[in-house]
C-alpha positions in Angstrom: 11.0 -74.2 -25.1 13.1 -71.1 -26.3 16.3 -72.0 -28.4 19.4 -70.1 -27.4 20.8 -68.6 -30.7 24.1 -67.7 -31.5 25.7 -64.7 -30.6 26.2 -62.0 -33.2 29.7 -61.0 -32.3 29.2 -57.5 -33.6 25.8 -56.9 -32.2 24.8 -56.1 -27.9 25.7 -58.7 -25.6 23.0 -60.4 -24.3 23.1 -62.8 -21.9 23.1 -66.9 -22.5 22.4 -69.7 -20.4 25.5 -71.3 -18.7 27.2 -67.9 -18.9 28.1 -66.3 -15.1 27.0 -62.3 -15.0 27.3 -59.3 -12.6 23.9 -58.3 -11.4 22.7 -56.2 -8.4 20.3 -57.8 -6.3 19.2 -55.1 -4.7 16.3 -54.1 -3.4 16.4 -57.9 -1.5 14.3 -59.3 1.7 14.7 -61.4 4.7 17.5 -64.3 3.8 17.4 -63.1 0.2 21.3 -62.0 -1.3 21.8 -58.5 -1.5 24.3 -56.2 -3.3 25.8 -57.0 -6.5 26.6 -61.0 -6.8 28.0 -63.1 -9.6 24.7 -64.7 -11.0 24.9 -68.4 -13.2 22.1 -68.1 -16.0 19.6 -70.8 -16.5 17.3 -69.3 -19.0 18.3 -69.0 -22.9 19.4 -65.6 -24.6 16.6 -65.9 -27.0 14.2 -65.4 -23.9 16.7 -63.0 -22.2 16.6 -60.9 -25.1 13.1 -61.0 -25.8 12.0 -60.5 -22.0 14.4 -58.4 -20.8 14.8 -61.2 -18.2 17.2 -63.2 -16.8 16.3 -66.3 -14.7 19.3 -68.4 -12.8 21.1 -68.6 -9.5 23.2 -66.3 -7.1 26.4 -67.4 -6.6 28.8 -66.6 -3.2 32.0 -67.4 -1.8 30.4 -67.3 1.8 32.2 -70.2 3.9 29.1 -71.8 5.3 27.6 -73.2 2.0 30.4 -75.6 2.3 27.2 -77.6 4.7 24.5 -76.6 2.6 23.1 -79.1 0.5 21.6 -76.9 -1.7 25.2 -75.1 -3.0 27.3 -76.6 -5.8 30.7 -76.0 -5.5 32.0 -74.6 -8.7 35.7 -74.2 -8.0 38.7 -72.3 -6.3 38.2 -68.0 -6.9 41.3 -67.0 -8.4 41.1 -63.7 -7.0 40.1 -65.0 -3.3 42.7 -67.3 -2.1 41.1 -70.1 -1.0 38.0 -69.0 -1.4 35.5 -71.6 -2.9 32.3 -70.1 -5.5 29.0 -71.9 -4.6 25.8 -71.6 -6.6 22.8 -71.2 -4.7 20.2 -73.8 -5.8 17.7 -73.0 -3.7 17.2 -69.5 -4.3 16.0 -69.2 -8.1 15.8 -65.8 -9.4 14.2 -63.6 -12.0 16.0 -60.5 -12.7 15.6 -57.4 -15.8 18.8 -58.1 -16.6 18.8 -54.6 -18.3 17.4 -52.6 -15.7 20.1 -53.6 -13.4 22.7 -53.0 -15.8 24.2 -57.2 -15.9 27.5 -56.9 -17.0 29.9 -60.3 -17.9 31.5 -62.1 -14.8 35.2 -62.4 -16.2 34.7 -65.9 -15.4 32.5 -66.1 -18.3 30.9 -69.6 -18.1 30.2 -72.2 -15.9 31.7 -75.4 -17.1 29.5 -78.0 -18.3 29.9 -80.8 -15.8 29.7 -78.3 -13.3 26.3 -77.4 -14.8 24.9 -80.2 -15.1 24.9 -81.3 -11.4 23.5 -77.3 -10.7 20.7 -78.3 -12.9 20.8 -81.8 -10.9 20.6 -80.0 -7.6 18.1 -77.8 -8.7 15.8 -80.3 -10.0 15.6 -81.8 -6.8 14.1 -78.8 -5.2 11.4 -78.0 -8.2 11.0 -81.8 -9.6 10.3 -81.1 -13.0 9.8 -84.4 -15.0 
């Protein structure tokens, strides 16, 4: 396993597990998300920074995830009235976080209980013991 390490406040941003990005997901295929999406990090920034890769999950505010077993509600957008974020369980992702130019969601992080049943919902998809 790759330990997350603190963040050297002077030094790049890098992105860290539980934190939301920006990241185009272009070039995409069939029901894959396309365009630029708000993106909730799974992997460590350790391995982000080493790899240049960023693993996690798309997130959308798209109505019809409210019947999708796979989406965890997150919360209410601010900026959308009544709009609800989802994060898309079932489509895990690897992205060069650098080549697509990730940038911080000004949402920042996903709160922890909130993360915990991601990882819940997730698990039930890849099973890992």
């Amino acid at each position: 396993m790759v330990a997350s390490t603190k963040r050297n406040p002077t030094g790049p941003w890098i992105p860290d597990r539980q934190e939301i990005i920006w990241i185009d997901c272009n070039p995409q295929a069939g029901q894959e998300m396309r365009d630029i999406h708000p993106f909730l990090v799974l992997s460590p920034r350790n391995f982000n920074d080493k790899t240049s890769l960023v693993i996690g999950l798309p997130m959308t505010t798209a109505e019809h995830n409210a019947y999708n077993p796979f989406a965890v509600a997150i919360g209410q957008v601010k900026s959308k009235a009544g709009k609800t974020s989802y994060v898309l369980c079932h489509q895990p992702k690897s992205f060069d976080w650098r080549a697509r130019n990730a940038k911080p969601h000004t949402l920042k992080k996903c709160g922890s209980d909130s993360f915990v049943s991601i990882c819940k919902c997730l698990n039930q998809i890849i099973e890992l013991k």
